[in-house]
N, C-alpha and C positions, 0 to 999 in steps of 0.2 A: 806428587803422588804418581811416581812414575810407574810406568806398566813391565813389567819383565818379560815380555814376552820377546823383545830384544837384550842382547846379552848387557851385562850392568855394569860392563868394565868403563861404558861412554860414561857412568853417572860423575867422576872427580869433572870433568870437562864442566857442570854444570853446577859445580862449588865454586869453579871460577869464573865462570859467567852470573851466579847470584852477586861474589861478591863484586865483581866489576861495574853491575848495575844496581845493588843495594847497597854495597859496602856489608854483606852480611854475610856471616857464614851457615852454609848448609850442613845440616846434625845427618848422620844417620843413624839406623836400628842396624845394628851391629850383631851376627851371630858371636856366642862364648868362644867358639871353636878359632874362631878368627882373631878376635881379642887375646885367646892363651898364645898363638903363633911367636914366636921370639923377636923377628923382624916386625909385624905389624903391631904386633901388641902395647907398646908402649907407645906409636903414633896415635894409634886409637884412642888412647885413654886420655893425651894431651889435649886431643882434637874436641875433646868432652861431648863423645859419641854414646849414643845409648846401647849396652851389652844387655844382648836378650839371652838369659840362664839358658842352661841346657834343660830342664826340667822347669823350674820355676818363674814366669815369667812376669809375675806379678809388679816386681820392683821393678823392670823394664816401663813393663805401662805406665806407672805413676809416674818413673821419669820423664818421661814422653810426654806425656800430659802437664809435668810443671815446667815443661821449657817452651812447650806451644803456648800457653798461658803466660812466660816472660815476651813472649812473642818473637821466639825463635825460628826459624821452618827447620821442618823434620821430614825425609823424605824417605816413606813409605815404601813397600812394595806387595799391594796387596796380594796380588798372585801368589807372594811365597813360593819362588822357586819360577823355574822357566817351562814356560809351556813347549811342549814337543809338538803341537798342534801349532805354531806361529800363529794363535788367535788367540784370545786373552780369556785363559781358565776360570774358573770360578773362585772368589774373592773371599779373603778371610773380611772380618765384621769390625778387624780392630782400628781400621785408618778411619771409618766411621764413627765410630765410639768415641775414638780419643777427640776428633774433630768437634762433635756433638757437648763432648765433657769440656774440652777448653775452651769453646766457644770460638772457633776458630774455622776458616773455611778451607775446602779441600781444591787442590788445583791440581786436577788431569792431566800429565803428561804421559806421550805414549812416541814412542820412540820404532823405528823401522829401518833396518838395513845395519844396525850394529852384528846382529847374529848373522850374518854373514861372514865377516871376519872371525868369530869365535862365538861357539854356544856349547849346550849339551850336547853330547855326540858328535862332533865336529872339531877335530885340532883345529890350531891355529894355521891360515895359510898367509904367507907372505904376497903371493900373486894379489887375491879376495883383498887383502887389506890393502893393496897398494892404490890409494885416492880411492878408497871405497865411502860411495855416495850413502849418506845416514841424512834419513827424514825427521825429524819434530813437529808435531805436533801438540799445541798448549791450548787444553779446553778453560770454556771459561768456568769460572768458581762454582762452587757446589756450597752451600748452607746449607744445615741440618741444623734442625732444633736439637734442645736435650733428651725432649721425649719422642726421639722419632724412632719409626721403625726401622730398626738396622741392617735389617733381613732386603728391607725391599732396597735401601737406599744404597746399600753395597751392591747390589743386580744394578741398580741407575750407574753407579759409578763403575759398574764390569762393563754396560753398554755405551759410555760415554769415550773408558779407553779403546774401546773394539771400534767407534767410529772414528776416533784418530788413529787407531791403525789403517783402516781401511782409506783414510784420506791421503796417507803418505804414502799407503800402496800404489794411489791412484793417480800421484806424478812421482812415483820413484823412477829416475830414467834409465834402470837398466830394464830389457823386457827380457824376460826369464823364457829359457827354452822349456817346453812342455815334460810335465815331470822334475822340474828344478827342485833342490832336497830344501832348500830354504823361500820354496812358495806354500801357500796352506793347502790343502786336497781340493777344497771347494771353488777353488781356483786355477787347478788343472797342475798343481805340486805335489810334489812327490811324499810333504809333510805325511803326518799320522793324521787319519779321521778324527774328528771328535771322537766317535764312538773309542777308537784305537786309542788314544789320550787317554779315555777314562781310565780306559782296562790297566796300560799301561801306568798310570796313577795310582791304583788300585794296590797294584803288586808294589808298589813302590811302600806304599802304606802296609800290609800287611807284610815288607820287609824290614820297614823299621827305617826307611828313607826317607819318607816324608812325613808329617803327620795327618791321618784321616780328615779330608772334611767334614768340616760341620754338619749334623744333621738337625736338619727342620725340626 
């Protein structure tokens, strides 16, 4: 269940580290967009990754849900999309849901210093990536019943990836000069505010870029 809040290009790196230590292959939830691509699209489909519709997302979940139930791992990204705040935004409900529905546990991973080399708003720099230090952090499992509250337990799993952010913040060895574009605000980085995230989230949604969150 890894957190996006670092860019997602590390995630193949930890398809090969499952299968090395399971012998198992990691599924992902796959956008349509990326699926129709001419180059990727036939890898993806081999790979027997789950393609999330552009509009319909339904057939998505159920596949998701019968391959965590063959006892697959499916790796997540609940943030949907990457935080401009480098602190881990508010969580869609469905890495819970499906979890809760297959009866299967959710494992926390949160990841720090990938966005560095590459994120939103940021090319890619050759300098940045050259031996660019990347932390992990792996919480331990999370169980939900089938009748749990999704609401609260997706906020437990938004503060359990924020605390393995903050722990790979807190031996990442490079020390960031004051105002650095990839530290959070609260931390004396030049990142967006929370508050600034929102806003900038906001627009993002009412431009048809992201989808609205959830309301309570």
């Amino acid at each position: 269940m890894p957190s996006r809040t670092s860019a997602t290009w590390i995630l193949p790196w930890w398809s090969l580290l499952l299968w090395r230590r399971a012998r198992a292959q990691l599924r992902f939830l796959v956008h349509q967009g990326a699926a129709d691509h001419w180059l990727a699209g036939p890898a993806i489909s081999a790979s027997g990754h789950v393609v999330v519709g552009y509009a319909d997302r339904s057939d998505a979940y159920a596949a998701a849900v019968a391959k965590l139930r063959d006892g697959e791992y499916l790796a997540v990204f609940p943030e949907a999309g990457v935080s401009r705040s480098f602190t881990v935004r508010e969580c869609r409900t469905g890495a819970v849901r499906m979890a809760a529905e297959a009866g299967v546990p959710v494992i926390p991973v949160s990841i720090w210093g990938a966005h560095r080399v590459l994120t939103r708003g940021h090319g890619f720099s050759l300098r940045r990536s050259w031996r660019a230090p990347i932390r992990v952090h792996v919480a331990g499992s999370m169980v939900f019943p089938a009748d749990v509250d999704v609401e609260a337990a997706t906020e437990a799993l938004r503060g359990t990836l924020q605390s393995g952010i903050d722990r790979c913040i807190g031996d990442f060895p490079l020390r960031p000069e004051h105002g650095a574009w990839w530290m959070p605000a609260r931390l004396g980085g030049g990142a967006p505010t929370e508050a600034e995230r929102q806003l900038l989230d906001a627009a993002d949604a009412a431009a048809g870029r992201r989808r609205a969150p959830r309301q309570k």
